[in-house]
N, C-alpha and C positions, 0 to 999 in steps of 0.2 A: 753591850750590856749597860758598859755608865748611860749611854746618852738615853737610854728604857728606864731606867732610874732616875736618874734625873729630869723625863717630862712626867713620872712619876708622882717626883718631889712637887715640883710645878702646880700640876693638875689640881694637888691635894692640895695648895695653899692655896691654889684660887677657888676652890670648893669650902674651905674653909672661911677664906678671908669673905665669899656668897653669907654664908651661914650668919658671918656675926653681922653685918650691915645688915642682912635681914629682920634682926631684933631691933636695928638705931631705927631714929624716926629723921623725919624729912625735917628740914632748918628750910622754911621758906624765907622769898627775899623779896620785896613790897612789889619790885621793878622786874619783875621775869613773869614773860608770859606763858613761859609751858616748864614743866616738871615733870622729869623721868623717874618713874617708881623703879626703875631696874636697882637689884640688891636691893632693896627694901619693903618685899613683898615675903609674904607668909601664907601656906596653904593648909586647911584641913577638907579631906577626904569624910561627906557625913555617911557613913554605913548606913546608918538607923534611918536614912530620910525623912528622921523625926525630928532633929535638932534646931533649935530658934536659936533668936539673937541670945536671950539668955543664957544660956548653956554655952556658948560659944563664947562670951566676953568673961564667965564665969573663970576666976585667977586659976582654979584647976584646971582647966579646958586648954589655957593657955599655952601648956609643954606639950599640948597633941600637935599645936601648928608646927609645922614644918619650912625650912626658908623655900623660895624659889629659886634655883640654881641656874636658871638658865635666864637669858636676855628675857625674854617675853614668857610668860606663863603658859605654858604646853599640858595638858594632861593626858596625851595618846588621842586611841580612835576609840568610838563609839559603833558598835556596829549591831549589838546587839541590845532589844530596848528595854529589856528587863534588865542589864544588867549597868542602864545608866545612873548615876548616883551624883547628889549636888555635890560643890566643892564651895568654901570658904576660903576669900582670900583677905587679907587685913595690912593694912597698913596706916602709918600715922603723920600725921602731919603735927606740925609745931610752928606758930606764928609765935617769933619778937617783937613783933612791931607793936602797936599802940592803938591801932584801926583793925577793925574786924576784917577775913581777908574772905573774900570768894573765890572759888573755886567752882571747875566742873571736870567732874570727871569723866574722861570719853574713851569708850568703849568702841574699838574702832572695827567692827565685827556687827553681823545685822543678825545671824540667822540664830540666836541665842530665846532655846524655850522661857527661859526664866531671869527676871534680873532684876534684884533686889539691894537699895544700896541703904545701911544703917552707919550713923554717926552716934559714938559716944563722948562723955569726956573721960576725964583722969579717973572720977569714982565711978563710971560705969553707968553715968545715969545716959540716958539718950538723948540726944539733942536734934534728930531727924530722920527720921525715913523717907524712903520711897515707895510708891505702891509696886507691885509686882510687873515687870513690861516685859513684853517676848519679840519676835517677829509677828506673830499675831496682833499684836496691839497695833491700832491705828496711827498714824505717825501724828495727828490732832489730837491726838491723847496721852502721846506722852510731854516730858519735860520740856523739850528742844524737837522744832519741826526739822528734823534731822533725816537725814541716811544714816546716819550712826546713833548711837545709843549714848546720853547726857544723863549725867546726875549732880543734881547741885550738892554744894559741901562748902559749908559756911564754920570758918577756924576762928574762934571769937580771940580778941588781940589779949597776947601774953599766956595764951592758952595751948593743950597740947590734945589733939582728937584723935579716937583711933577708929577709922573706918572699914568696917566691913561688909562686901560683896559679896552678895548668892551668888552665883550661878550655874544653871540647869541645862543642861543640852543632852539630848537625848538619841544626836546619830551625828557623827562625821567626827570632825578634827575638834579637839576643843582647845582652842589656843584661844588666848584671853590677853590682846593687845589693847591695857588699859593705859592712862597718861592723865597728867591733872592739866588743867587749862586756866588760865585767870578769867573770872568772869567776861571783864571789861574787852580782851582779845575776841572772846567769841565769832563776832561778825566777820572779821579778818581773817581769822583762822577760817572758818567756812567758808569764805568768798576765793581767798586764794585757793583750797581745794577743787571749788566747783569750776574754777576758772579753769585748772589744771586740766580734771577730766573733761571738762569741755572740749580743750583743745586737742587730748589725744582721741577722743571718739570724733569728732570730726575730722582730723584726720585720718583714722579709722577710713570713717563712710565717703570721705573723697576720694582715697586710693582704690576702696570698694566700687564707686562710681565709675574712675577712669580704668579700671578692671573688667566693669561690664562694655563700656563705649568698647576698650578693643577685641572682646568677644562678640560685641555685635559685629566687627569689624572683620574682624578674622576667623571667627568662627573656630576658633584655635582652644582645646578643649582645657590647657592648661589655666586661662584665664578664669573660665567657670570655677573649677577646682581652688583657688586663690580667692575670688568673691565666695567661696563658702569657708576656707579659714578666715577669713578678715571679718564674716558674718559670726563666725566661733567666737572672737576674739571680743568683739563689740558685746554678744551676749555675754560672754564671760564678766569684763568689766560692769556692765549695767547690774548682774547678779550679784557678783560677787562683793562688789563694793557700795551693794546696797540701795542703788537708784531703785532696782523695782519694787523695791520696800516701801520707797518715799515713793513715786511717783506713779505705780504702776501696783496699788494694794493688794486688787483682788484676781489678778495673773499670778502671782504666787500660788494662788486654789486651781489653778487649771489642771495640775497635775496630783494626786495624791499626796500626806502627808507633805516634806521639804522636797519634794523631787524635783522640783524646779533646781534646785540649789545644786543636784549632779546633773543635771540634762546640757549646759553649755560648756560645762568643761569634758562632758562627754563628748558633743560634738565637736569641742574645738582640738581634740587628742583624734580622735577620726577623721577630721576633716584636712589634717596635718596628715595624717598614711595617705587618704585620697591625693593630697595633690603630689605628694613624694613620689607615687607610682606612677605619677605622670612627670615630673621635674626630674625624677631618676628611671627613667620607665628600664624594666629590665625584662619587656615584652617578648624581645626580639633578641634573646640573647642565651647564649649557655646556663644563665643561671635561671632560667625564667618559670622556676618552679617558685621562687618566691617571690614573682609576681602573685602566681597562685595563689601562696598562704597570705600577700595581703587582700587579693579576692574575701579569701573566709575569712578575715579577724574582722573585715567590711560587714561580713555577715553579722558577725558574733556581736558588731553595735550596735545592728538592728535587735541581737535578742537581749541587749541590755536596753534600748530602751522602753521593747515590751516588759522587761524585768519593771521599768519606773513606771506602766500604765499598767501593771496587773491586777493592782487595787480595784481597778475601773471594771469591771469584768466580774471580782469576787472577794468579798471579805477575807483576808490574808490571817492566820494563825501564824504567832509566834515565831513556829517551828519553819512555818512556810517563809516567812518574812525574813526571818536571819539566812536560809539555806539560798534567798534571793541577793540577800545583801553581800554574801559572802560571793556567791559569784559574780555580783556586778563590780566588787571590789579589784574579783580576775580578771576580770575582762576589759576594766575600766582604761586600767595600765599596760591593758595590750599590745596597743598599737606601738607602742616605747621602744620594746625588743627590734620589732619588726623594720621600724623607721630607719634605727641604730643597722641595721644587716644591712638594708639599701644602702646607706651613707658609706660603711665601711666595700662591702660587695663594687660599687662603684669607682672607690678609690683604690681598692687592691687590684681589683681586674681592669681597672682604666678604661671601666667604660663611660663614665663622668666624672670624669675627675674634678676638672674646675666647678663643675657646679653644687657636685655633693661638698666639696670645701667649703663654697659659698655658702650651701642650707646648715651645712653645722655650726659656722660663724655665726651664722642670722640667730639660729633656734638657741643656742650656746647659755646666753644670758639668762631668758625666760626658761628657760628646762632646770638650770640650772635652782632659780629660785623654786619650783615645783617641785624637784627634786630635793631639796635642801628642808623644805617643806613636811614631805614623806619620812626623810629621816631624823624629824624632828620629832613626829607622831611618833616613831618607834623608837624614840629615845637613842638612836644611833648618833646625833650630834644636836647640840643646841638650836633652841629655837632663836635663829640673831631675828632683831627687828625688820632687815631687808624680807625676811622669809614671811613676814606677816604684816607687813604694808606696802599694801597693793600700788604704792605709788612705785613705787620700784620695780614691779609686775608691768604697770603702765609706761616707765622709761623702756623695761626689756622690748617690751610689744613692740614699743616705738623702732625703737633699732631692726628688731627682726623684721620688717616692715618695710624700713628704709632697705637695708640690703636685698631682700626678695624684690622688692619692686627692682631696684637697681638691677640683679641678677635677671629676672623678665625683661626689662629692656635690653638686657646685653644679649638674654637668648632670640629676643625677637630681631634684636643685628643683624645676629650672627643666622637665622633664619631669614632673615628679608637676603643678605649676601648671599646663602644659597640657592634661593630663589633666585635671585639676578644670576648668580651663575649659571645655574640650570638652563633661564632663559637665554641667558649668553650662548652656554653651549646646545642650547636646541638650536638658534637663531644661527651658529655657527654650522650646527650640524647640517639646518635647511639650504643654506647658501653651498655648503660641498656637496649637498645633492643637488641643487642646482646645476652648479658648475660642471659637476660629473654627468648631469642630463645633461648641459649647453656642451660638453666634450664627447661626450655620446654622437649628439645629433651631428654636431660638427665634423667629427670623424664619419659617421654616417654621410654626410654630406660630402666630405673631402673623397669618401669611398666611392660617395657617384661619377664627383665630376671623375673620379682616375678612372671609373669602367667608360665614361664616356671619350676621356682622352684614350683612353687604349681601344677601345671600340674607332674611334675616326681615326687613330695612329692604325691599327687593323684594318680598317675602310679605303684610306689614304695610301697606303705601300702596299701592304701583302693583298687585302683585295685588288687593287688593281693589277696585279702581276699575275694573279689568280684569274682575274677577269678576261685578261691577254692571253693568258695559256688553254681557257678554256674556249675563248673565241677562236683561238688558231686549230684547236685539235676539230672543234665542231668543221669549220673551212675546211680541215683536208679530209677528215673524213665525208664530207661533200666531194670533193671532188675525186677522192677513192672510189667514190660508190658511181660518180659518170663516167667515168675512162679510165683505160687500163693504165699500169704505173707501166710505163715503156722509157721513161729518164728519171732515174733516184737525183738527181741532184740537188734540184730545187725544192723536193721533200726533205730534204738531206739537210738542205740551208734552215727553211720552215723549224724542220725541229729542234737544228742547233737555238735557233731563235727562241723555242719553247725551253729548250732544259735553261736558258741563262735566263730568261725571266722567273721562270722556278726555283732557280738558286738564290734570286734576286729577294722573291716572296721569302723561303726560307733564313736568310739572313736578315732580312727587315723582323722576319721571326722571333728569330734568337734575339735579335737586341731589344726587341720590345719587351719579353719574357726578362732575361737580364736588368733592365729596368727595372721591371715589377714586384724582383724576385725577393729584393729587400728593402722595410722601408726606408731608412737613407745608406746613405754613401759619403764617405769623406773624400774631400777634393782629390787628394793623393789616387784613392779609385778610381775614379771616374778617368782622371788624368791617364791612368794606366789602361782600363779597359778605351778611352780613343784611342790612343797609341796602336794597341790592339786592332784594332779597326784598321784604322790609316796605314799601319804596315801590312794587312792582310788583303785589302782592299783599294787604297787608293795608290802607294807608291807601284801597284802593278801598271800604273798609265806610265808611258816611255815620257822622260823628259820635267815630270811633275816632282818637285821635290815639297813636302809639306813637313811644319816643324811645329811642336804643340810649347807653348812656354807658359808656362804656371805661377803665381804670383800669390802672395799672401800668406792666409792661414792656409797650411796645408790637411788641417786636422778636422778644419772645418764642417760639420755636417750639412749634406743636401739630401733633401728629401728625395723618393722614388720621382714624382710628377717632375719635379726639377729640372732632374740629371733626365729624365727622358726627353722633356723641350729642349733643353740644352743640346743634348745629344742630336738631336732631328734638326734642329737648326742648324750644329756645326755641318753634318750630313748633307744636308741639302743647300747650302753654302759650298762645299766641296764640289758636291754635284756640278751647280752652276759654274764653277772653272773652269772644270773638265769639259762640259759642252763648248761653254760659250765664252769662257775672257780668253785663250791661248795663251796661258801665262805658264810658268818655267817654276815657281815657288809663291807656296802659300805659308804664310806665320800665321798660328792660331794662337792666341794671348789670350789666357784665362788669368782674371784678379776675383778672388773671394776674401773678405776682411771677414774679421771677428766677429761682427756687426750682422754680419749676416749680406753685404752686401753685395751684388756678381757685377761684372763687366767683363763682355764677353764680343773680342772683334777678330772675325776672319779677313785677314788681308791679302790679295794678290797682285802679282807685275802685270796683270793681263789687261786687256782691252777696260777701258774703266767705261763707269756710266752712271750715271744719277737716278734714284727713285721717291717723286715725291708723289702725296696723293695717289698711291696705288698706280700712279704710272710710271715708263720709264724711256728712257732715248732708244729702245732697243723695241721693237714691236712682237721679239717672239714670245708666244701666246703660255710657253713653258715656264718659259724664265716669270711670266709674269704671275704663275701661279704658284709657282715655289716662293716666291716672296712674298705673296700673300697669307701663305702658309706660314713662313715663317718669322710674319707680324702675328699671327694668330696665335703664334704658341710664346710670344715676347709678350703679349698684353698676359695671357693667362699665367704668366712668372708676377705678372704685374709690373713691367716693366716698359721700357719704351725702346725702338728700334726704327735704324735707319741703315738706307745704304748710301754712298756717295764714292765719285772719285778724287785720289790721291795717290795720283804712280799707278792706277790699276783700279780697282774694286776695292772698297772696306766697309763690311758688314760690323755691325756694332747693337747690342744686346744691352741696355743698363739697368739692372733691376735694384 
């Protein structure tokens, strides 16, 4: 409650300490080239729209003025045109000095019906007028070939003037950012403003430039969206501060009555929702109904701006014209809400976070002064000078401009890195379908040669033993059918001969199947299923002892194809003892390394012999074909083979 009281107390002393400076007059000083009327302005309200200079300097007249309380002179909005009404504002100057002084007074506002500036002295007599100037008037016709609005004001020395302003405005904001100028400044004063805007509208139209290059580029829709705020922003400026007044006369008439004067900040309030829907698109997303409602508020500025071309079409009554103003008023500040729900919508639901931060930083400044702006019209807080000198309009611009661009290049990064990702992982995704075709095939491939290695391993053993039993049965059943069986014995032998090549085919069977049956085997297996063999098989010959010794990784994986070349070689190495070395013990040494490497020697005490070139010291035609068998299945390990003697026979495998 104190501290309510006490901005109370506050409030009411700086309302008051307005009030009395408003009645002091200005002490000018020979050497200053600008002077601020603020505290020192006075207002009347003329009812009558009949009142002249007269009446208005008239000593009675004088307790109707009222001070100006606020930074800049604000008197609300105008929205209705019957009910606009002049306003007088006075102020006084006082030169000490000894030289007459000049002055100008500048009116830093364009769109003003009416503006009328009178000079009195101490008795009231008049010392100057000005004729009546508006935005109508040609800028060759008035005082000062200006954007802005000049009135001379000549303070004769030792003397005290008091000067009074009409002015008429007849629809919008009527804020009345007046200033006194020294003559002799003028040029200066002018050249550095124009210099100013010079440099923010061209940067303006270069960001809008390098805006379109990357949409011709990219084709990327957000860029369009951005060359049509940055197009808002440039009309904005050019209207609002007056260039199309000086430079650009009769484009002010293109549209009806001032409608030029709401058409670029129409656009540039819609052309802001436009590209937010896209900078925060909430298309594709749970909340995406208010993408929708900025679809229609897009609508609702196309029917504001038939609202500003309806003139064009038909004479507008009163009743018609205010029920249009009134809603283009609603509609004007629509997009505001709408913007505001993207911003926050994005940052609470995190579906853009860093960027709706970035657009409220950027917009922050410039909203701000618009907004500060609006509740200055409606008396909700002071008109300060930032809110009504568009140079400060022109720094915000500048900023929001710098960060959005900035924010576009960080989104085009952060979209170009997604793209190389994507290509990344498409490029990666093509190479494992590659690799998975070249594994495919390869497996395909690895699957022929093993039907082919089991097909000649099937060709090679069980067919032939097949072949033998079915040559033998065909033979006796030949000679069954010429002569009676009168002695079983040598049938007897015959067929012993058939059942053990049959056994022979069946067990070359089973191992090839065994083989097949998975596709690897760790050393340890294989070791165990020879074992198997060789005690089932080989240790039945009288006098042979054979000893398998295993070396290495025992964990090692061998492939199906492997373990069955391996297997047929140790096989038919065995084989060849038993016929043909007469040896007493075989060592079979297997070494597989980690590496994947095999070395593989069968050795025996038997008759030894050498094999080079596919020949050997030995001419039988058997032995000579088991070992060519059993290079054939060494190279397909991809390895290399030989036999030689040392103490006997040693076969040797090294893949």
């Amino acid at each position: 409650m104190r501290l309510i009281l006490r901005s109370l107390l506050v409030l009411g002393s700086c309302l008051f300490a307005t009030a009395v400076m408003a009645q002091s007059t200005v002490v000018t000083a020979g050497h200053d080239d600008r002077l601020s009327l603020r505290g020192k302005l006075a207002y009347f309200r003329d009812s009558s729209l009949t009142a002249t200079l007269a009446d208005v300097s008239d000593p009675v007249m004088q307790s109707a003025f009222r001070p100006v309380t606020t930074p800049v002179p604000n008197f609300g909005l105008i929205s209705d045109l019957t009910s606009a009404r002049p306003h007088w504002l006075r102020f006084k100057v006082k030169n000490t000095g000894s030289e007459p002084q000049r002055w100008l007074a500048e009116i830093d506002f364009w769109c003003f019906d009416e503006l009328q500036l009178f000079v009195v002295d101490a008795r009231n007599q008049l010392l100057s007028s000005s004729p009546s100037i508006g935005w109508r008037t040609p800028v060759a016709k008035r005082f000062r070939h200006s954007r802005h609005f000049w009135f001379p004001l000549v303070v004769p020395a030792g003397q005290t003037v008091t000067a009074y302003l009409r002015v008429m405005k007849r629809r919008g904001a009527q804020i009345i950012p007046i200033e006194l100028i020294q003559e002799s400044a003028y040029e200066s004063v002018t050249q550095q403003g124009y210099l100013f805007w010079g440099g923010v509208l061209f940067a303006l139209l270069f960001v809008a430039l390098m805006s379109l290059f990357f949409f011709l580029t990219t084709l990327d829709r957000i860029y369009s969206k951005y060359i049509f705020c940055l197009l808002g922003l440039i009309g904005f400026f050019f209207i609002n501060d007056g260039f199309m007044n000086q430079f650009a006369f009769t484009a002010q008439f293109w549209m009806p009555g001032r409608n030029m004067y709401f058409l670029f900040p129409l656009i540039l309030f819609y052309s802001q929702l436009a590209f937010v829907r896209t900078f925060l698109s909430l298309r594709a997303t749970a909340s995406y109904r208010w993408h929708t409602a900025g679809t229609v508020v897009l609508v609702w500025g196309i029917g504001c701006l038939l609202a500003l071309t309806a003139e064009w079409i038909t004479p507008l009554t009163p009743a018609t014209e205010l029920v249009l103003m009134r809603l283009f008023s609603a509609f004007y500040w629509l997009p505001m809400p709408v913007i505001v729900a993207y911003v926050v919508i994005g940052i609470v639901r995190r579906y853009h976070v860093r960027e709706a931060w970035l657009y409220m930083v950027a917009v922050a400044p410039f909203y701000a002064l618009n907004l500060g702006q609006v509740f200055g019209n409606f008396g909700l807080l002071p008109t300060y000078e930032p809110v009504a000198d568009f140079t400060y309009y022109g720094l915000a611009a500048l900023f929001e401009v710098l960060v959005l661009t900035f924010g576009l290049a960080y989104r085009y990064k952060v979209d170009r890195d997604q793209t190389e990702r994507l290509i990344n992982d498409q490029t990666h995704q093509q190479q494992r379908t590659y690799q998975a075709e070249l594994q495919t095939l390869t497996l395909k491939n690895d699957l022929l040669v093993e039907k082919t290695r089991i097909a000649r391993d099937l060709h090679d053993n069980v067919g032939t033993h097949l072949a033998f039993v079915v040559t033998h049965l065909a033979h006796i059943s030949d000679q069954a059918e010429k002569q009676p069986l009168t002695n079983g014995k040598p049938w007897a032998s015959q067929l012993r001969t058939i059942v053990s090549h049959t056994r022979e085919a069946i067990k070359l069977l089973r191992e090839t199947i065994w083989a097949i049956h998975q596709e690897n085997f760790t050393v340890s297996e294989f070791v165990e299923r020879l074992n198997q063999y060789i005690n089932r098989y080989v240790h039945e010959t009288d006098g042979l002892q054979v000893e398998v010794v295993a070396t290495g990784s025992p964990v090692q994986r061998l492939s199906s194809g492997q373990v069955l070349n391996l297997f047929r070689i140790v096989q038919e190495a065995l084989n060849n003892v038993i016929k043909h070395a007469d040896a007493t013990k075989v060592t079979v040494r297997l070494n597989v390394r980690s590496g994947g490497q095999i070395n593989l020697i069968v050795q025996d005490n038997g008759r030894g012999f050498t094999w080079v070139n596919g020949q050997t010291n030995d001419s039988t035609t058997e032995r000579h074909y088991g070992l060519n068998n059993m290079q054939t299945r060494a190279q397909e390990l991809g390895g290399t083979f030989r036999v030689f003697a040392n103490n006997g026979t040693t076969v040797e495998v090294d893949v």
